[in-house]
KOLMAR-645019 format. One record per residue: residue number from 1; residue in three letters; y, z, x of N, C-alpha, C in turn. Coordinates in steps of 0.2 Angstrom, whole numbers, padded with zeros to 4 digits. Last residue first. Layout:
REM KOLMAR-645019
(NUM; "ALA"; (Y; Z; X); (Y; Z; X); (Y; Z; X))
...
REM end
This chain:
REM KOLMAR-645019
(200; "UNK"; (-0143; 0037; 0060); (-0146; 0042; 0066); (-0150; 0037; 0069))
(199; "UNK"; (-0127; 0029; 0060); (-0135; 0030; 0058); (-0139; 0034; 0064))
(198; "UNK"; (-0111; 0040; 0058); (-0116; 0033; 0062); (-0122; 0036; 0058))
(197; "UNK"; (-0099; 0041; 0045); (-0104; 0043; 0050); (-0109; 0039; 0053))
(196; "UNK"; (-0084; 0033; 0046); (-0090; 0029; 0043); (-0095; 0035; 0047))
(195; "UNK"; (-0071; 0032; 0051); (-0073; 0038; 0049); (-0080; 0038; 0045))
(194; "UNK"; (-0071; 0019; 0059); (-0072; 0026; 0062); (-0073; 0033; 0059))
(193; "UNK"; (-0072; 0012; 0047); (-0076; 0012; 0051); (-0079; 0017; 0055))
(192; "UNK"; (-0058; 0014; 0043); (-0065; 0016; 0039); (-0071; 0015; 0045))
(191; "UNK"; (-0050; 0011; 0052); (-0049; 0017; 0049); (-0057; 0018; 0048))
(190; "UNK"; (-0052; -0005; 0053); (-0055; -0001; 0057); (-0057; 0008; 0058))
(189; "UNK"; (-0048; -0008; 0039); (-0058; -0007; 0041); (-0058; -0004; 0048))
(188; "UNK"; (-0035; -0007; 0042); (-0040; -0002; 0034); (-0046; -0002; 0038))
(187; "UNK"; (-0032; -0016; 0049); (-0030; -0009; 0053); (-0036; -0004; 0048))
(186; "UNK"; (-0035; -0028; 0044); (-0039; -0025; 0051); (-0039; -0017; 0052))
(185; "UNK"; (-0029; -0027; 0034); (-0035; -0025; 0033); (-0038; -0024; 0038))
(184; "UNK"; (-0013; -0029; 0037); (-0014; -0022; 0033); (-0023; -0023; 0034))
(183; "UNK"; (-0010; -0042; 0037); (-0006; -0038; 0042); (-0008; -0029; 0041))
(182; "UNK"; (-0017; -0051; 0031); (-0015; -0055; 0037); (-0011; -0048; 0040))
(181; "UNK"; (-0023; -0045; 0018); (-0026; -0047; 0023); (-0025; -0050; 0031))
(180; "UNK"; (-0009; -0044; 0013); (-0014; -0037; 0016); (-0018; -0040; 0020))
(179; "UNK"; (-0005; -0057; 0012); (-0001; -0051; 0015); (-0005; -0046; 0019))
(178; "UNK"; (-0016; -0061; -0001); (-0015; -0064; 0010); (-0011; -0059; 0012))
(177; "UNK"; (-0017; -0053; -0010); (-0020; -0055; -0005); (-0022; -0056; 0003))
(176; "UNK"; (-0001; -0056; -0012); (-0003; -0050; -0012); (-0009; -0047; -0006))
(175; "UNK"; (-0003; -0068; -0017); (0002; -0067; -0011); (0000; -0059; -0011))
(174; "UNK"; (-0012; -0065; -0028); (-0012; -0071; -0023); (-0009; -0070; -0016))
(173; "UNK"; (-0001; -0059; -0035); (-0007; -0055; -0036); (-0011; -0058; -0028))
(172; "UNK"; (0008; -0067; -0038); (0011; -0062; -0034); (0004; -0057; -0033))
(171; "UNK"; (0002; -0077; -0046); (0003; -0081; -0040); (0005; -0073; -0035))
(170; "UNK"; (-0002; -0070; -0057); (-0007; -0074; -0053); (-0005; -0073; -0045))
(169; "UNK"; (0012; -0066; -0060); (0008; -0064; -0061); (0003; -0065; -0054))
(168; "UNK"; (0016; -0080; -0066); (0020; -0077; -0059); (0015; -0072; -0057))
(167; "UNK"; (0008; -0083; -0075); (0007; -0088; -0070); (0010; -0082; -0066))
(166; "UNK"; (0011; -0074; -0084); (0003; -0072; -0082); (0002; -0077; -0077))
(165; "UNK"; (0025; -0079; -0087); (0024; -0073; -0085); (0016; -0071; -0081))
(164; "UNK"; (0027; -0095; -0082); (0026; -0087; -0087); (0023; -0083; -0084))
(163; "UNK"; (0036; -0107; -0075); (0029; -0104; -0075); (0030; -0097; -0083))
(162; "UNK"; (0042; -0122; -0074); (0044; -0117; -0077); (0036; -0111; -0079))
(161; "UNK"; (0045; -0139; -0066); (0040; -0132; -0070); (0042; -0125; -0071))
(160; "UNK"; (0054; -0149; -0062); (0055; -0144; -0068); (0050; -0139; -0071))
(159; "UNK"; (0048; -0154; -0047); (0047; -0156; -0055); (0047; -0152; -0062))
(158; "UNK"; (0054; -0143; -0038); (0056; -0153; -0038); (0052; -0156; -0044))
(157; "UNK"; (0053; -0133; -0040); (0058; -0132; -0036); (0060; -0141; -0038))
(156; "UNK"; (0039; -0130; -0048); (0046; -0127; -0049); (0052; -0132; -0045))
(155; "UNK"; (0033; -0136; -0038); (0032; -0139; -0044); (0039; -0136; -0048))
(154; "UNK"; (0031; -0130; -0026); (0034; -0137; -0027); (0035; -0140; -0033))
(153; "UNK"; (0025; -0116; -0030); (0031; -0119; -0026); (0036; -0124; -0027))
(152; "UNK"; (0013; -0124; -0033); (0017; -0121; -0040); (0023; -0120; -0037))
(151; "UNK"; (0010; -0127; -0019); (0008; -0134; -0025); (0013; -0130; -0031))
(150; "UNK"; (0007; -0113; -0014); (0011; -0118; -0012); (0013; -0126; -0017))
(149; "UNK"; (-0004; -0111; -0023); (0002; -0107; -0023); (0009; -0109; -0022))
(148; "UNK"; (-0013; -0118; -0017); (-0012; -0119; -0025); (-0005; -0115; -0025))
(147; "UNK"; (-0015; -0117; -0005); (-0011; -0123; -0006); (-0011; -0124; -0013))
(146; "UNK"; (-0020; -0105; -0005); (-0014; -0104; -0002); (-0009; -0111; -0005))
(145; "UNK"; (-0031; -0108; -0011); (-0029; -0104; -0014); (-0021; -0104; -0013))
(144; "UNK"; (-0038; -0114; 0004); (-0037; -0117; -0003); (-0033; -0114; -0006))
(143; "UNK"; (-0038; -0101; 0011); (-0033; -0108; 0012); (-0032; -0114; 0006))
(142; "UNK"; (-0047; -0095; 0006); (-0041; -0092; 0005); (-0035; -0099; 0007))
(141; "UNK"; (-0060; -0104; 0011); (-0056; -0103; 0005); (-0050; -0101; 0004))
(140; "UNK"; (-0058; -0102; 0024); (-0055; -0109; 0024); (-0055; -0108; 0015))
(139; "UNK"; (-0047; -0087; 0029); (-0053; -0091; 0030); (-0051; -0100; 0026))
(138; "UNK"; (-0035; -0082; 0039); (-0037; -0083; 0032); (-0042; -0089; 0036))
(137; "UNK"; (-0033; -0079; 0054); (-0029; -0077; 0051); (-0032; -0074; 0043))
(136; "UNK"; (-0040; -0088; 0062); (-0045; -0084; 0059); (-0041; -0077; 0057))
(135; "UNK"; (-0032; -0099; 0070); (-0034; -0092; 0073); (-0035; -0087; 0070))
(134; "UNK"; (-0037; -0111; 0061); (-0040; -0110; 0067); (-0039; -0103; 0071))
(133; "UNK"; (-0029; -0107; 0049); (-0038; -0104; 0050); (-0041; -0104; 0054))
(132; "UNK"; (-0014; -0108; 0052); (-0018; -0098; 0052); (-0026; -0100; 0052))
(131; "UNK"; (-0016; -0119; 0056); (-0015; -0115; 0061); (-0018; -0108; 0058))
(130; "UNK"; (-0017; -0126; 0043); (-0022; -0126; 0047); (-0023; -0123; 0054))
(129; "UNK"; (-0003; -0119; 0037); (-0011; -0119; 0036); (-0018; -0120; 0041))
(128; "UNK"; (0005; -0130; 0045); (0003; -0119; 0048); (-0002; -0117; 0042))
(127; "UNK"; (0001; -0138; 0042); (0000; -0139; 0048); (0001; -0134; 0051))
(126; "UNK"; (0006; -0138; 0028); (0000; -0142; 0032); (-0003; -0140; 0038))
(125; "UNK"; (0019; -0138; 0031); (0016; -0132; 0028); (0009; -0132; 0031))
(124; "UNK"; (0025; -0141; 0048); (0024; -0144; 0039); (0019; -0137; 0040))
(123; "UNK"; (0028; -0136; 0060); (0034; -0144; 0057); (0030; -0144; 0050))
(122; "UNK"; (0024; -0125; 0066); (0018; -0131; 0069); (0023; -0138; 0063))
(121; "UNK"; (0032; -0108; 0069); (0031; -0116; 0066); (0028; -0121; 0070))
(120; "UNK"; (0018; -0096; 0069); (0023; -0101; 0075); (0023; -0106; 0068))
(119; "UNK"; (0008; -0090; 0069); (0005; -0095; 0071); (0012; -0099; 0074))
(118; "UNK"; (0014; -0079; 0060); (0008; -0076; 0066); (0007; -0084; 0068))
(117; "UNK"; (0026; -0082; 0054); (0026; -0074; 0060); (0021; -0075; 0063))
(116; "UNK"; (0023; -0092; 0048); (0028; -0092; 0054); (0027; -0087; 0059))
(115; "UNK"; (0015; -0087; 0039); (0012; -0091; 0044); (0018; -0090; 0048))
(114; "UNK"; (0027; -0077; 0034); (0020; -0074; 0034); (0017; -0081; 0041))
(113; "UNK"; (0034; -0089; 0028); (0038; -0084; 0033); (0030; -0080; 0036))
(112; "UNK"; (0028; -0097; 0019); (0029; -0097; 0026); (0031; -0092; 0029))
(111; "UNK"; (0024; -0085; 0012); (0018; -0085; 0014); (0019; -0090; 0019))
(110; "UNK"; (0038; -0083; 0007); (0036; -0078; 0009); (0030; -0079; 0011))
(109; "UNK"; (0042; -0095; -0001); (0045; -0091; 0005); (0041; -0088; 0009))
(108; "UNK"; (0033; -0095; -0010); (0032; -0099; -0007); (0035; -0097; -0001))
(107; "UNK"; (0039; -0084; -0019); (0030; -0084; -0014); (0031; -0087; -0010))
(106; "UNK"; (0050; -0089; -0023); (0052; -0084; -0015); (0042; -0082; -0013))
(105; "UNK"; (0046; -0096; -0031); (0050; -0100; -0026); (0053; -0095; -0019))
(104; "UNK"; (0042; -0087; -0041); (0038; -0093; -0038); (0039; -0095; -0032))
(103; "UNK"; (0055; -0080; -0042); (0048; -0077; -0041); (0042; -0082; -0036))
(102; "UNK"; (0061; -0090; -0049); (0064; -0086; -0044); (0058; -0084; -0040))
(101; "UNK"; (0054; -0091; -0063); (0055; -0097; -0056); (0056; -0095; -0049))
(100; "UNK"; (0055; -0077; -0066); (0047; -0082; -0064); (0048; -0088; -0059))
(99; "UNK"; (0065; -0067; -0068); (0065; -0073; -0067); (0056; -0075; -0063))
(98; "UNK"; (0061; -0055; -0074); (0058; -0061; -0078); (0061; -0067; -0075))
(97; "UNK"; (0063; -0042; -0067); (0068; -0046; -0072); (0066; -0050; -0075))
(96; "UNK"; (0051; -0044; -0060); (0051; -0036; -0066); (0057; -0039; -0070))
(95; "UNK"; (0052; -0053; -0054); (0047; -0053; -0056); (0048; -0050; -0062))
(94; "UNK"; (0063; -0051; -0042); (0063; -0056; -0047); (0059; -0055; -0053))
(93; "UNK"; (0058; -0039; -0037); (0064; -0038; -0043); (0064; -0045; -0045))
(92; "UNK"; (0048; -0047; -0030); (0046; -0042; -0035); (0049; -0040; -0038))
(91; "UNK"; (0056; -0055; -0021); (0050; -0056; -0025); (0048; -0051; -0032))
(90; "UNK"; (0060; -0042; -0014); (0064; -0047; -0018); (0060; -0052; -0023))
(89; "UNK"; (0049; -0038; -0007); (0054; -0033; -0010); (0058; -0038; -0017))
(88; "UNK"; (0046; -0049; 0001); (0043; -0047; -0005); (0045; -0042; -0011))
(87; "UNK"; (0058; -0049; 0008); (0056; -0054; 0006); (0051; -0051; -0001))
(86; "UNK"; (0056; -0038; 0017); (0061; -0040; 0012); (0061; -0046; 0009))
(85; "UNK"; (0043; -0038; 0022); (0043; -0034; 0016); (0051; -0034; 0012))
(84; "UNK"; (0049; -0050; 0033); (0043; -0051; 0028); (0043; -0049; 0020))
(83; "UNK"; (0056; -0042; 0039); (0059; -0046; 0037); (0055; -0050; 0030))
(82; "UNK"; (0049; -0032; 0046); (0053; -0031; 0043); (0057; -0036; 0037))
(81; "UNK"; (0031; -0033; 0044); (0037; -0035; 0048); (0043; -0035; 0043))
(80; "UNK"; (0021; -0019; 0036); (0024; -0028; 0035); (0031; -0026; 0041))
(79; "UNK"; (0019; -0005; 0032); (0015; -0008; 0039); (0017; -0017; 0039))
(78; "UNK"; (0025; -0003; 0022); (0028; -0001; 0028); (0025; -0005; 0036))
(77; "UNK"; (0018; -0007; 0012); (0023; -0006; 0013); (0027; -0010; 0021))
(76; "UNK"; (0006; -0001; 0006); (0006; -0003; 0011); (0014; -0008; 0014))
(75; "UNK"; (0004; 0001; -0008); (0008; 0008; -0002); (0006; 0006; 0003))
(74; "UNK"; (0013; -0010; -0019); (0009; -0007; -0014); (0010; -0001; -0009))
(73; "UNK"; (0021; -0007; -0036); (0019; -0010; -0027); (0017; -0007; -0023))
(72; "UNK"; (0013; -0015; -0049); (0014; -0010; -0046); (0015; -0010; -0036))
(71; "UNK"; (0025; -0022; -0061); (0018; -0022; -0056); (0020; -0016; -0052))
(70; "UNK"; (0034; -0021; -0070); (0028; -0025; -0073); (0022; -0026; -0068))
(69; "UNK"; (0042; -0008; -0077); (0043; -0012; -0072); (0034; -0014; -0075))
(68; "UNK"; (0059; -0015; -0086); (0052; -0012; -0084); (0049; -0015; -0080))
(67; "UNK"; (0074; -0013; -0079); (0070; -0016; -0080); (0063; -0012; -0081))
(66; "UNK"; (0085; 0002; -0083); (0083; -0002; -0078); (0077; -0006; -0082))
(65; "UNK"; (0091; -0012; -0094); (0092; -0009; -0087); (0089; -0001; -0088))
(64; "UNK"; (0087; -0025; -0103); (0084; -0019; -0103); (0085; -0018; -0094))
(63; "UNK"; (0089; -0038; -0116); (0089; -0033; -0109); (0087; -0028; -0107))
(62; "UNK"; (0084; -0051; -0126); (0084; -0042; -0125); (0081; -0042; -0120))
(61; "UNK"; (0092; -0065; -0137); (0089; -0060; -0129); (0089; -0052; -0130))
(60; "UNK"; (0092; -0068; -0149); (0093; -0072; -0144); (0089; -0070; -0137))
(59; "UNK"; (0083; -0065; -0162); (0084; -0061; -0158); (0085; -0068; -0152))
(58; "UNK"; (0088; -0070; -0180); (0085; -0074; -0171); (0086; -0068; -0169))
(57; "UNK"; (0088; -0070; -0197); (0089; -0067; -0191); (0087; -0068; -0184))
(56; "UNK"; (0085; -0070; -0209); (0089; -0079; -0207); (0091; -0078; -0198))
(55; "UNK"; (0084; -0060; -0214); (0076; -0064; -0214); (0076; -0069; -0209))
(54; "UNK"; (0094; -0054; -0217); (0091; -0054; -0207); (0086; -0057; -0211))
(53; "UNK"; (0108; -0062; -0221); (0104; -0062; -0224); (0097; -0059; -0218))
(52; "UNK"; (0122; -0064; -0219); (0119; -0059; -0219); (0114; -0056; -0217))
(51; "UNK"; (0127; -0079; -0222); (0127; -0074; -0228); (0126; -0066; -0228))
(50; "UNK"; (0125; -0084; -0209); (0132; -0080; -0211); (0132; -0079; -0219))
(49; "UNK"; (0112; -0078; -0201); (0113; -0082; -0204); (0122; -0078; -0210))
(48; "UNK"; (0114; -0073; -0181); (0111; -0071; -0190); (0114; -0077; -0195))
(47; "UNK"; (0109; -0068; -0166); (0110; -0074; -0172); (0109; -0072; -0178))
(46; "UNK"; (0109; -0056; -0156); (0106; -0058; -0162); (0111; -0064; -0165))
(45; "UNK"; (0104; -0050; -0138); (0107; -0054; -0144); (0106; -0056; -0150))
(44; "UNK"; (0105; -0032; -0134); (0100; -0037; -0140); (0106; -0042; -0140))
(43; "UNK"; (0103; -0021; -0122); (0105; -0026; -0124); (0102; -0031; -0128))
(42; "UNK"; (0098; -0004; -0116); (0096; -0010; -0121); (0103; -0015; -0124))
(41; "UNK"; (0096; 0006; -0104); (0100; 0003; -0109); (0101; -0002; -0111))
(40; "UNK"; (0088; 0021; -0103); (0087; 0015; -0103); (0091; 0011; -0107))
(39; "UNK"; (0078; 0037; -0096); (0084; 0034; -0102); (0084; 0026; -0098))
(38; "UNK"; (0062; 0045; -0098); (0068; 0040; -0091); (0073; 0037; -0098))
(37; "UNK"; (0053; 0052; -0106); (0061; 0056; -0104); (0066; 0050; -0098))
(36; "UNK"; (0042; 0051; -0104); (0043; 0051; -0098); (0049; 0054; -0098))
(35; "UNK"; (0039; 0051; -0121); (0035; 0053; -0114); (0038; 0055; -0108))
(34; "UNK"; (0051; 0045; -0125); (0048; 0050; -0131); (0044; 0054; -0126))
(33; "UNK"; (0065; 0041; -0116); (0058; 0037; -0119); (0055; 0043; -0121))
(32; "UNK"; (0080; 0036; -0125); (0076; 0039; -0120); (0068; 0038; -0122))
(31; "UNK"; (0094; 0022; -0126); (0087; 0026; -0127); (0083; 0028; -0123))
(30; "UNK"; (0107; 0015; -0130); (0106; 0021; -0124); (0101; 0024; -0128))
(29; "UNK"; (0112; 0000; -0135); (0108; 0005; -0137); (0107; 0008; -0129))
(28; "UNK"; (0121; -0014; -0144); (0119; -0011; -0136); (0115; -0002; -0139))
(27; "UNK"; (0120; -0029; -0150); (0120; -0024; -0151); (0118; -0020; -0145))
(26; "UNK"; (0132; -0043; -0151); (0128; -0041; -0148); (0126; -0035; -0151))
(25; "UNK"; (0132; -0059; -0162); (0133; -0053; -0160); (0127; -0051; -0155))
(24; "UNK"; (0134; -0074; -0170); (0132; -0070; -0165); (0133; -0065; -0163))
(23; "UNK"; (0130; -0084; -0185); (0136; -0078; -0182); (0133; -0073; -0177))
(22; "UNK"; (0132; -0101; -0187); (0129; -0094; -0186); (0135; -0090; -0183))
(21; "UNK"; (0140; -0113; -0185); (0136; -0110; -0191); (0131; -0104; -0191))
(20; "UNK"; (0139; -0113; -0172); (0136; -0119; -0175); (0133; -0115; -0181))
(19; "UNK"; (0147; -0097; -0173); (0144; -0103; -0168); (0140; -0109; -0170))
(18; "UNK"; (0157; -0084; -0174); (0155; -0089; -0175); (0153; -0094; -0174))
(17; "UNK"; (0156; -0070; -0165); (0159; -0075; -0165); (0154; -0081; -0170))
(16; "UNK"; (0156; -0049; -0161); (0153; -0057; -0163); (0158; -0063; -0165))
(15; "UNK"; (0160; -0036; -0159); (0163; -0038; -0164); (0158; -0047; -0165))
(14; "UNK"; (0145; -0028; -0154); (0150; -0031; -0152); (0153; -0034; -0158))
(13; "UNK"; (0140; -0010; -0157); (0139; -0017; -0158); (0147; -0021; -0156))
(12; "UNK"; (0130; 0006; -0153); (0136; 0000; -0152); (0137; -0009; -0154))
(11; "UNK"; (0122; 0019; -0151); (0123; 0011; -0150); (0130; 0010; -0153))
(10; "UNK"; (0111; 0034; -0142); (0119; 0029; -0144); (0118; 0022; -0146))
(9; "UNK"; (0099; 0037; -0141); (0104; 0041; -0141); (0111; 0037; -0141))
(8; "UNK"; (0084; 0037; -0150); (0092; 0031; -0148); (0097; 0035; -0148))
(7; "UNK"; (0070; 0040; -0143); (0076; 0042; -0145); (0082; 0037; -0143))
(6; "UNK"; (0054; 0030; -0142); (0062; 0030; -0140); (0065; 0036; -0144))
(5; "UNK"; (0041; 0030; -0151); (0041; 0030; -0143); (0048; 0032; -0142))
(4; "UNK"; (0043; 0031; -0164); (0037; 0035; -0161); (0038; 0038; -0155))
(3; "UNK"; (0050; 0018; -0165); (0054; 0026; -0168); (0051; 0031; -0165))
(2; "UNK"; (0049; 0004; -0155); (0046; 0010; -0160); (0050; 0017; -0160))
(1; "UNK"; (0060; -0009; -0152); (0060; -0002; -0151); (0056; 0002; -0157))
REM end
């Protein structure tokens, strides 16, 4: 927390415990923001070394409700199948809280759920992939792309991969993509089209 940015309108500390030779505490804080005025309440774990000593100081974790938010969500919304944009919805509180894994493992969700709605299950991922290009869903690059998204899926879920922050990112920018393009760009180019004035 900068002094510049926040007003610390309360804190608090937990009594602590000692643990392999450290001394763990919590500190909690009620701050407003110095711009916006949205208030926010901060949880710090801290390890310290039991002389005192903060040079000997860990920050374990730091919470923050409500969460910041780390993407911005689309104003096309509303135009997704209902089950769909709860699915994405959820994607994106994983995302803003930092679960990543969570994040990666509900794309993958959500890009079958996405083939399911327009092609129908066809029994493998493979094999609604190649259903959305023969009916010109996604072309044959974005189907690459798709099977990169799907591969980090599986990478999480069955070989201990653990993405960051600029991978979830990627992947939710990706899914983002296909979404609009599978259920939002026909309806945009048509809009623009019509309001395109014709050639004399």
């Amino acid at each position: 927390m900068r002094a510049n940015k926040h007003h610390i309108m309360f804190t608090d500390r937990s009594d602590g415990v000692y643990r392999e030779g450290f001394f763990e505490f919590d500190e909690f804080f009620v701050v407003i923001c110095g711009g916006c005025e949205t208030r926010s309440f901060i949880k710090k774990s801290i390890r310290r070394r039991p002389d005192g000593n903060d040079s000997g100081e860990e920050v374990l974790s730091f919470d923050m409700f409500p969460p910041r938010v780390l993407r911005k969500i689309p104003n096309w919304l509303e135009k997704l199948p209902n089950e769909v944009c709860k699915i994405y919805e959820e994607i994106n509180r994983a995302h803003q809280c930092g679960f990543f894994r969570l994040c990666t493992m509900g794309a993958r969700s959500l890009i079958e759920r996405v083939m399911i709605d327009k092609v129908g299950d066809n029994g493998s991922f493979k094999k609604n992939l190649d259903a959305m290009v023969n009916n010109k869903h996604i072309s044959e690059s974005q189907k690459e792309f798709l099977d990169s998204m799907i591969e980090m899926g599986h990478a999480v879920m069955h070989r201990g991969y653990s993405p960051d922050e600029n991978a979830a990112s990627t992947l939710l920018d990706l899914s983002d993509a296909i979404v609009f393009i599978t259920y939002v760009a026909k309806e945009r180019g048509d809009a623009l089209k019509l309001s395109t004035p014709p050639r004399n």
